[in-house]
N, C-alpha and C positions, 0 to 999 in steps of 0.2 A: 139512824138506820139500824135495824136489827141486826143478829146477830146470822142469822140466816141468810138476811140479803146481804149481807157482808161476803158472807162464803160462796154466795151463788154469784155475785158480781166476781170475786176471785175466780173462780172456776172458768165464768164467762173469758175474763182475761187469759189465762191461761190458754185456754181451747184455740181462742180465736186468734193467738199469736203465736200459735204454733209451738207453745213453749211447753204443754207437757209432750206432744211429739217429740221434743227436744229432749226434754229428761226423757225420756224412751232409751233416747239412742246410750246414754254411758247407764244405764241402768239392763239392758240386752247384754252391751260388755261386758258387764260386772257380772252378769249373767255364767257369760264365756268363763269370767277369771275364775270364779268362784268352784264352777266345773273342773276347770282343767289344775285344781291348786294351785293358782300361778299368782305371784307376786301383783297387786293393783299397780299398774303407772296413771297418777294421775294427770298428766299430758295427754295420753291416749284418751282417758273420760274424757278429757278436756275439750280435746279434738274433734271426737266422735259428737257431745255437743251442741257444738258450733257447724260440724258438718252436717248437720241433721236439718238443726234451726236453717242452713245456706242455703238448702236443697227445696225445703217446703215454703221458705220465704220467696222464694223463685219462683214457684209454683201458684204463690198468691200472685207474681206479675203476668203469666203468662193463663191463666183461666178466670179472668175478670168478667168473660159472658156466663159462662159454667156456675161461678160465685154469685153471681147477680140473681140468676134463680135459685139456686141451693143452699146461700147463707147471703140472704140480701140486706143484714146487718155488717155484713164485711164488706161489700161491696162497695162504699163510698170512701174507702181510705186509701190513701193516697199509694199508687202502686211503686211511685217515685221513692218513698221510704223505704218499701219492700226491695226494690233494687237494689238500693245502697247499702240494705243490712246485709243483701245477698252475697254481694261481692265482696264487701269486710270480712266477714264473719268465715267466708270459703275460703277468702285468701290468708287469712290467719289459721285456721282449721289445718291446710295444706303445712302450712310453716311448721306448727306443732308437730303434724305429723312428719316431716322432714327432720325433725330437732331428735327424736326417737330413735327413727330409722328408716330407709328407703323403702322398704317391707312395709312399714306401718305409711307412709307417704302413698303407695300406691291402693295398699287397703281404699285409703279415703277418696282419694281421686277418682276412683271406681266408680263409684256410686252418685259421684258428683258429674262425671261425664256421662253417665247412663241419666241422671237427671236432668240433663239440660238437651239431651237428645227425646226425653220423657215428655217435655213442657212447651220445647220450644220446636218450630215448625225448619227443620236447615235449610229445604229447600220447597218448591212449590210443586213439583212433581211428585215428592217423599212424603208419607202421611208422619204425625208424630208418633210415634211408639204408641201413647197411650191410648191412640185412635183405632190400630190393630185389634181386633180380638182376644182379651186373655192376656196380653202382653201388658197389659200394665199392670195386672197383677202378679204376675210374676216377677217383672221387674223387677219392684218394692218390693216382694219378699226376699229376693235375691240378694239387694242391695244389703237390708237388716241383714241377711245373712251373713252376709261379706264380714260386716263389723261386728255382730256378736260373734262369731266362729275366729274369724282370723286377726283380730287388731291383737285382739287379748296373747296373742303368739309372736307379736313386734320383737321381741327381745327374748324368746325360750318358745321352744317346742313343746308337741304334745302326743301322744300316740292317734294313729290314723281313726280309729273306733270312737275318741272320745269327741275328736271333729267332725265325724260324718254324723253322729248324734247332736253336737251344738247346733251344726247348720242345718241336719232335716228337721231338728226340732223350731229353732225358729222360723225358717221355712214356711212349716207348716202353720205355725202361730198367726204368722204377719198375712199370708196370704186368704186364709179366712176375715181376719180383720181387714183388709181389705176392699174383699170381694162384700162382706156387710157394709162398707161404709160405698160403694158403688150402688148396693141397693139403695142406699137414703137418696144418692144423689143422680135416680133414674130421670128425673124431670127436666134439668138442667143439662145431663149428659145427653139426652133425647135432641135437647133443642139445639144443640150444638154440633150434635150428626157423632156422636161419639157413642161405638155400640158395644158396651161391657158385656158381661158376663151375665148379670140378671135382665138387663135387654134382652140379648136373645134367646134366653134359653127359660126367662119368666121366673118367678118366686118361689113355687113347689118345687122346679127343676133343680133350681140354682141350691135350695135347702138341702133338696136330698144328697147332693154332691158334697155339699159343706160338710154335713153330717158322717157323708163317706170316707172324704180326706181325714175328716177327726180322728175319726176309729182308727184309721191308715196309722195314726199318730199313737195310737196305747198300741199298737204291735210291734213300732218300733222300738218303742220305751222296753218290752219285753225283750225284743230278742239282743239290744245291746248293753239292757241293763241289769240284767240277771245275773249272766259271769262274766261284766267288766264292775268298773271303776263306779260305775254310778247306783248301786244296788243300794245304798244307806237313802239316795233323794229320792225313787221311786214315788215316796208318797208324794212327794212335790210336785215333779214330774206328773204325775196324774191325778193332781188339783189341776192344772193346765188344761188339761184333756177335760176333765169334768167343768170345768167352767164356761173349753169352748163349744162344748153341747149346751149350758146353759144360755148365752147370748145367740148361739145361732137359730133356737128356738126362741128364745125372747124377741128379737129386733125383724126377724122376716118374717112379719104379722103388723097387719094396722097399723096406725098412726103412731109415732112416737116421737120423743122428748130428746132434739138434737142433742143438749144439753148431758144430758143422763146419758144419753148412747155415746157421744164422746170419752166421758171419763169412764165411765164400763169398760169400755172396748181399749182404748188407747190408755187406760190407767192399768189395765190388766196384770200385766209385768212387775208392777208395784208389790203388791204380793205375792206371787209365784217365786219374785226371788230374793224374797223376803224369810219365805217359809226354807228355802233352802240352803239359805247360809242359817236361819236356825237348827236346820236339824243336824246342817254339820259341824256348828258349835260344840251341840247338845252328844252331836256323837262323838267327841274328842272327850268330853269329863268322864 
């Protein structure tokens, strides 16, 4: 096997078992830490993790017709596994976070009862959340929010400015990635009676909004990061912004290469907070 189909069967596995999703979640945190100068608890990465992989593993049991048309490579695996990692992994995830602090225990829980309200149908008269209009991406960006903005604050505070910037920033992050990967998966959420956001409001519609929220996004970077705490990452901060103009004009056009859009879109964070613990290395010498 080459060395390419080496990397591309890697990538494959990763995507499709939700596990750079999963690295998402303690790398958004570390996101958090790195902002607010706050001491790393690796418990909390830890937690954050496993609460992530809990919540999307769950998500593989409960949209098996959804998956069938929109990654019909996944669709043949057993949802039985997907269960059981669901419920280990959450009920460990919760523990961690419990071991930390009650604060950090409810962070997680959050986003894990919003997920299971997200997936799963409670009653027959109640649609699921992500059946609502707009609500399911909001959701999810919410959730991220939860755990980049407040896990990183389990054990130390932070001033109010520097949190309403982690969480509208991520926020705004997740919910474009989002609503682009609702675009991929018009066909399957079609047949399933489930009407996003590029459902009803189409392709040009849904861009020019995306594109809107963005910018939304470099005004806030200004107004909080000029005369606070975060004026040294600014360039970082809008690599962000300039990237998510790049993929929302990349991916809401023609046919594209699940593959590639996954790690683009959901690898994103990789570098963004990468560049900003370098520049704040670089600005301590």
């Amino acid at each position: 096997m080459s060395t390419l189909k080496k990397i591309a069967e890697t990538a494959k596995f990763f995507t499709s078992n939700s596990l750079l999703l999963a690295l998402d979640g303690p790398v958004i945190v570390f996101f958090g830490y790195v902002l607010y100068g706050i001491q790393v608890n690796i418990l909390v990465l830890t937690a954050s993790f496993l609460g992530v992989f809990s919540i999307y593993s769950l998500n593989k049991v409960t949209d098996t017709k959804e998956d069938s048309i929109n990654r019909p490579e996944q669709s043949s695996r057993s949802t039985k596994r997907y269960a059981v990692l669901s419920i280990v992994t959450m009920i460990v995830s919760l523990s961690l976070g419990a071991i930390v602090s009650i604060f950090a225990f409810l962070i997680l829980l959050t986003p894990t009862l919003v997920g299971i309200l997200y997936s799963v149908r409670v009653s027959k008269s109640l649609p699921r959340l992500k059946e609502i209009v707009g609500a399911k991406s909001v959701l999810v960006a919410f959730s991220w929010s939860l755990y980049g903005a407040f896990l990183p604050l389990a054990l130390q505070g932070a001033d109010w400015d520097s949190v309403t910037l982690v969480f509208t920033y991520i926020f705004i992050q997740v919910i474009i990635n989002t609503i682009l990967f609702d675009f991929f998966d018009t066909r399957g959420d079609k047949d399933s009676g489930i009407r996003t956001i590029p459902i009803v409001f189409g392709p040009e519609k849904t861009k020019k909004m995306l594109l809107l929220v963005n910018t939304s996004l470099a005004f806030l970077i200004i107004i909080f990061g000029v005369d606070g705490d975060f004026l040294k990452v600014m360039p970082a901060l809008f690599f962000g912004v300039v990237y998510g103009y790049f993929i929302i004009c990349r991916f809401i056009k023609g046919p594209i290469n699940r593959l590639s859009a996954e790690l683009m879109i959901d690898g994103s964070w990789f570098p963004l907070v990468a560049l900003v613990k370098i520049i704040l290395v670089f600005g301590r010498l």
